[in-house]
N, C-alpha and C positions, 0 to 999 in steps of 0.2 A: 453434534459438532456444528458448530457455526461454518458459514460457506459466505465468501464473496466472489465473484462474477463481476468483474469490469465493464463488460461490455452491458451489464443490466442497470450501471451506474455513470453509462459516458455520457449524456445528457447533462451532466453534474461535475463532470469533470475533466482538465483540458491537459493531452498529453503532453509534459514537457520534452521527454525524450523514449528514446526505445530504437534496444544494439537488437532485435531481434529477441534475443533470450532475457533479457530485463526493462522495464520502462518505469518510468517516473512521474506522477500524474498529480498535478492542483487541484484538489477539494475547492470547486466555486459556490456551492451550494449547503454546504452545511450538512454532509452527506456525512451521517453517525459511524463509526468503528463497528466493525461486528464483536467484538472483543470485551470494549467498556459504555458502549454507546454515548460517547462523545464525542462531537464532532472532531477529524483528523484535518491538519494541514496539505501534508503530501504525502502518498502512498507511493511506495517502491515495488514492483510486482518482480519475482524473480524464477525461471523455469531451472535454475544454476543449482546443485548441488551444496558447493560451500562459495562462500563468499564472508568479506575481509570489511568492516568498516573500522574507519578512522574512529577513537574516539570522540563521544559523544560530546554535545556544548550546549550540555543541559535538559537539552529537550529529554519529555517521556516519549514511549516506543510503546506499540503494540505489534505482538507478533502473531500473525494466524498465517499456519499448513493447511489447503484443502489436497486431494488429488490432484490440482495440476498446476499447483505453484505455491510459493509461500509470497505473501503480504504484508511488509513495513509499515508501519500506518507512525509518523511521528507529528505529537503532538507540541 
């Protein structure tokens, strides 16, 4: 099972936001998906259970669960 690690990729990436339990972070680097290995836009990192998005406006999504959170990755 693939694993990503934020803090093994913050040199690459600049936090937009973060409630404490979720954050939101800009890909400045060209920092590949674990998923499709394509570079992502912005990752959503989330510790929350279930959560709600709005319909999408096109963009592709990748989704990866490790043990200690799940990972947005949109493309």
């Amino acid at each position: 099972m693939p694993r990503f690690d934020v803090h093994d990729h913050r040199h690459a990436l600049k936090q937009l936001k973060d409630t404490g339990a979720t954050s939101l972070w800009e890909n400045r680097n060209a920092v590949a998906c674990p998923v499709c290995d394509a570079p992502f836009d912005r990752l959503f990192t989330t510790r929350e259970t279930e959560m709600q998005f709005p319909e999408n406006d096109g963009s592709r999504f990748c989704l990866l669960r490790d043990d200690d959170a799940v990972h947005l990755f949109r493309h």
